[in-house]
C-alpha positions as CSV (number, residue, x, y, z in Angstrom):
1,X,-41.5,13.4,12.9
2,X,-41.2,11.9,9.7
3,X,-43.9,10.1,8.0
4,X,-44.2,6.2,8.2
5,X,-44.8,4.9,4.9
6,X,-43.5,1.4,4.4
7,X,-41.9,0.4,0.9
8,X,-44.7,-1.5,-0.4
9,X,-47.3,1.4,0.2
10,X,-44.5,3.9,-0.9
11,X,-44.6,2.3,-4.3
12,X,-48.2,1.5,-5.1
13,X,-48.4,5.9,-3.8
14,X,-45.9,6.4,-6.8
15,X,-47.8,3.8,-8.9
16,X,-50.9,6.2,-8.9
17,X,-49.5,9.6,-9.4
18,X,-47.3,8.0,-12.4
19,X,-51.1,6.7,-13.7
20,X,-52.4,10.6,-12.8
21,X,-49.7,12.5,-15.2
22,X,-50.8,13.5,-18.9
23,X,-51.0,11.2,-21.8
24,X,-48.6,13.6,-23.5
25,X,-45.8,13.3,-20.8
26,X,-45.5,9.6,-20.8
27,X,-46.7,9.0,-23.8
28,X,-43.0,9.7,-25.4
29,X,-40.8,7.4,-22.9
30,X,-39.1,4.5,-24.1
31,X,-36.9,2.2,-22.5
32,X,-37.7,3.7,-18.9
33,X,-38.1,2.1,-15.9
34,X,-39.5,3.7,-12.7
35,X,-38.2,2.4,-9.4
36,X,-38.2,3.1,-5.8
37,X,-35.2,2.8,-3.9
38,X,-34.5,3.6,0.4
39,X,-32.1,6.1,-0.4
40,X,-29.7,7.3,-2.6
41,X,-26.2,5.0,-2.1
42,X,-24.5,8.0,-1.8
43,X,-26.2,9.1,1.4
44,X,-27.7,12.8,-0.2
45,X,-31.0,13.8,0.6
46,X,-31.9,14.0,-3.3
47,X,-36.0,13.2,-3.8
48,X,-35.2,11.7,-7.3
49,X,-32.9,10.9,-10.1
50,X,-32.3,10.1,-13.5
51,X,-30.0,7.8,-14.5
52,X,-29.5,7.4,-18.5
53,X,-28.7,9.6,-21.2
54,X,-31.6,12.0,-22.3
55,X,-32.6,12.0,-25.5
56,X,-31.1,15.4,-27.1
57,X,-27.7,13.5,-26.5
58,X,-28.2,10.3,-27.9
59,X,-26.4,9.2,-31.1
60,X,-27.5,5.9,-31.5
61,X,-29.6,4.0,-29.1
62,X,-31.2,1.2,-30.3
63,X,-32.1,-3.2,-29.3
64,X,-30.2,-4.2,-26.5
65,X,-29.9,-1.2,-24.5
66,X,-30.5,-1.5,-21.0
67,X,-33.6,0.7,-20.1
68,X,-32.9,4.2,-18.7
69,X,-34.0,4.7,-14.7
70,X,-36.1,7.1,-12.9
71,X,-35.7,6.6,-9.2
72,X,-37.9,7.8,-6.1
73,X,-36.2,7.7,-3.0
74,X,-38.5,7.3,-0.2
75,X,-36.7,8.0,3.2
76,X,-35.8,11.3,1.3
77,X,-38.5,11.8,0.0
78,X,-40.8,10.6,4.1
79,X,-38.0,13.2,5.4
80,X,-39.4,15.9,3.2
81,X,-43.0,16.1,3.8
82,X,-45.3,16.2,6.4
83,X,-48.2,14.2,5.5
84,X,-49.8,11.6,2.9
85,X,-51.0,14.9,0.8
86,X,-47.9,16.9,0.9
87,X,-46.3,13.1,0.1
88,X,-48.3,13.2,-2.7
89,X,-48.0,16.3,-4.2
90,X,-44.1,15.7,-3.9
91,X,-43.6,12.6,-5.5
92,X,-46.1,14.2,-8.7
93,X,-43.2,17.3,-9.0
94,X,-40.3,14.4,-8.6
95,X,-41.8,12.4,-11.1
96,X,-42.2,15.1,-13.9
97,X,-39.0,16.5,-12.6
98,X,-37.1,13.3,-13.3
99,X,-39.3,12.7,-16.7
100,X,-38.3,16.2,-17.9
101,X,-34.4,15.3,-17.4
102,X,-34.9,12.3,-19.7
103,X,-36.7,14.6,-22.1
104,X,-33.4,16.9,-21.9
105,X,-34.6,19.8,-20.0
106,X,-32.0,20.5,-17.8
107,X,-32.2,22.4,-13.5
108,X,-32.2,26.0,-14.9
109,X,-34.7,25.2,-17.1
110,X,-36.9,23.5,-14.3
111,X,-36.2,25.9,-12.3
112,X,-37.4,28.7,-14.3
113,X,-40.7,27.0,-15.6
114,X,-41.2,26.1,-11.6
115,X,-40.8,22.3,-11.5
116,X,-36.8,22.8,-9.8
C-alpha cells in the first residue's frame, strides 16, 4: 500500500532534506527553483527532474532568464517507498540527483559514483 502523505506535508518533508544537504552542494545554484508537483504530465513513474540547461552548456545566461526547475514528484515518489524513512532517504538521493544534472553530471556518471 502506498504511503499517504498529503501535498503540504510532502513539501515541508522536501523542505528539510533540501535544509540537510552540504553547504558546498547548494551553495553554487543560481536561478533554481525547487518544486513539488503530483506527477510527471507525461504519466512516467520518474522520482525527479531537471528542467533547464546545466551549466557546462551554457553560453550566455544572464538578467531575465527564467529560473531553471528541480521537481519532486510525490505520487512517484509515495509509489516508491514504503515508509516516512525510506521517503526520506529517497527524496535526499532525488534531490542531489537532480542538483548534480544542473551541475552537468550526466546518468552514467551518477550511476557510476552511486547516486543513479
Amino acid at each position: 500500500m502506498p504511503l499517504d502523505v498529503d501535498a503540504e506535508a510532502f513539501e515541508a518533508l522536501v523542505v528539510e532534506e533540501l535544509d540537510a544537504l552540504p553547504d558546498e552542494m547548494v551553495d553554487g545554484l543560481e536561478n533554481v527553483v525547487f518544486v513539488c508537483e503530483d506527477a510527471p504530465e507525461d504519466g512516467s513513474d520518474i522520482l525527479g527532474e531537471y528542467q533547464g540547461v546545466d551549466l557546462t552548456r551554457r553560453d550566455r545566461y544572464g538578467f531575465g532568464e527564467l529560473p531553471d526547475r528541480i521537481v519532486l514528484f510525490r505520487l512517484p515518489l509515495l509509489a516508491y517507498c514504503r515508509d516516512l524513512d525510506e521517503l526520506h532517504d529517497e527524496v535526499h538521493v532525488t534531490l542531489v540527483h537532480e542538483i548534480a544534472h544542473y551541475f552537468g553530471i550526466d546518468d552514467d556518471e551518477l550511476h557510476r559514483l552511486g547516486w543513479g
